[in-house]
RODO-2510 file (C-alpha; in nm, 4 decimals, decimal comma):
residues 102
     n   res          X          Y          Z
     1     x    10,2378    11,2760     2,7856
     2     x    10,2857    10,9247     2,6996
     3     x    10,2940    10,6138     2,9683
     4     x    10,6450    10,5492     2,8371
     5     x    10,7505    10,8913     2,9138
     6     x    10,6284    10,8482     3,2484
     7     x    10,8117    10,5355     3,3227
     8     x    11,1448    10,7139     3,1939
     9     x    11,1124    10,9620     3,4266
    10     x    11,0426    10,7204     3,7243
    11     x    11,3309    10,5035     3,6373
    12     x    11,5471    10,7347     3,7845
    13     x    11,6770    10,6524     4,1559
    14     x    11,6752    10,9395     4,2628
    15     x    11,3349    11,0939     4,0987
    16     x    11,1280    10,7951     4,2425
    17     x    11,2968    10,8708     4,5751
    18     x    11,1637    11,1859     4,5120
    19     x    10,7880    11,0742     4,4136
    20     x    10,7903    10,8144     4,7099
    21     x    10,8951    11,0726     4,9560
    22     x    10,6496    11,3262     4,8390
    23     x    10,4041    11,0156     4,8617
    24     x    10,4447    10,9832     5,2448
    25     x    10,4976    11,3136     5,3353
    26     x    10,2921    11,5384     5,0977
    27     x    10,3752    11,8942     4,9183
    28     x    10,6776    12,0068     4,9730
    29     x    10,9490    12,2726     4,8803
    30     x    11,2902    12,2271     4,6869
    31     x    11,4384    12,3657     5,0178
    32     x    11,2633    12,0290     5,1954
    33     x    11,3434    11,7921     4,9204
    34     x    11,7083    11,8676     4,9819
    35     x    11,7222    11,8603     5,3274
    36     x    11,8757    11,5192     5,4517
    37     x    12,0349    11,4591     5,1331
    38     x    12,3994    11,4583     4,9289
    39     x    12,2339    11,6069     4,6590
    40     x    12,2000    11,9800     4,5763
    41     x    11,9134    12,1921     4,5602
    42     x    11,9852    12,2357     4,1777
    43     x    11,9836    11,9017     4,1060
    44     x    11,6636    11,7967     4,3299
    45     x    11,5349    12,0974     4,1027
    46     x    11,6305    11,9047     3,8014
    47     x    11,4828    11,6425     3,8945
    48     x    11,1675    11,7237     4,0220
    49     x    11,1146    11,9323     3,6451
    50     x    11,1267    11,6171     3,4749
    51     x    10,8855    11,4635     3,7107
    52     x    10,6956    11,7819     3,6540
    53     x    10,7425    11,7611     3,2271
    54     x    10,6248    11,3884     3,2416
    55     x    10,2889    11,4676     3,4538
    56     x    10,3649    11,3162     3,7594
    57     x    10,3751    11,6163     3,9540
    58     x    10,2535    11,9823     3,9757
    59     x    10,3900    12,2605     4,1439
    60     x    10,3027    12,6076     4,2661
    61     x    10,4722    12,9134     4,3955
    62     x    10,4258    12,9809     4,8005
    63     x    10,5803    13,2884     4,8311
    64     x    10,9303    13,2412     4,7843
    65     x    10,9466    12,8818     4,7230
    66     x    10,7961    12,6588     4,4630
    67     x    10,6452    12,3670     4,6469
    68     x    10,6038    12,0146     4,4374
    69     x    10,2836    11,7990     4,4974
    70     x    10,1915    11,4503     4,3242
    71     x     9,9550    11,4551     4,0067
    72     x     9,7676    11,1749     4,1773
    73     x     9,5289    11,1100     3,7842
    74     x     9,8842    11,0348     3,6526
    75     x    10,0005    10,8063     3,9482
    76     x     9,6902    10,6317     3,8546
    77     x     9,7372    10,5957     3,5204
    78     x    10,0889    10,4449     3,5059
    79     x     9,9368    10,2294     3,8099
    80     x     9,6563    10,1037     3,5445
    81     x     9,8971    10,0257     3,2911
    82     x    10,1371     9,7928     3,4796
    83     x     9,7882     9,6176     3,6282
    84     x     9,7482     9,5532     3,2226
    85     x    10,0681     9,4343     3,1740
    86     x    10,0555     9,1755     3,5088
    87     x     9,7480     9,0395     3,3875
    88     x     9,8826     8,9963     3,0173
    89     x    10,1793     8,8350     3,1594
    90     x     9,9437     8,6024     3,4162
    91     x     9,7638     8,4711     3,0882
    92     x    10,0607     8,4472     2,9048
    93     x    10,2231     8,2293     3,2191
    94     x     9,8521     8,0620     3,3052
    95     x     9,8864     7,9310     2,9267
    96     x    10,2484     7,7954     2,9351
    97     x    10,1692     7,6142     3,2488
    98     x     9,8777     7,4525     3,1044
    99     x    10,0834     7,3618     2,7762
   100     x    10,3891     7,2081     2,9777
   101     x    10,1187     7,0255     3,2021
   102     x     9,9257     6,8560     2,8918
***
């Protein structure tokens, strides 16, 4: 799964509600997900499959529902890359400051 992959799936609203919620609150069902929401259980299904397809999340069956869980190695990952890409765009920045200062 590429890092590029991963940020298409999290630039969804509603998926990276779904990752932050899972964040604070753990493993949960479909049935959970949709609970609270104006979205239906098909689509939180939907959803949480691409999260699932991109690596972000893994899932397992607990009796009769599937419950969703972060992948926290991916989390990480993506979290590594846009550290890269700060600190490439704090040189970039720390060098055009010092240019328009000279």
């Amino acid at each position: 799964m590429s890092t590029a992959e991963v940020f298409a799936a999290l630039g969804d609203p509603v998926r990276l509600r779904l990752v932050e919620r899972l964040g604070a609150e753990g493993p949960l069902s479909i049935h959970r997900m949709t609970e609270g929401t104006a979205i239906s259980r098909q689509a939180v299904a939907r959803h949480l499959n691409v999260l699932r397809d991109a690596g972000l999340l893994h899932d397992e069956r607990r009796g009769r529902e599937h419950v969703f869980a972060l992948e926290p190695r991916r989390i990480a990952a993506a979290r590594r890359h846009l550290e890269t890409i700060s600190a490439q765009w704090d040189t970039a920045l720390d060098r055009l400051r010092a240019y328009v200062e000279d």
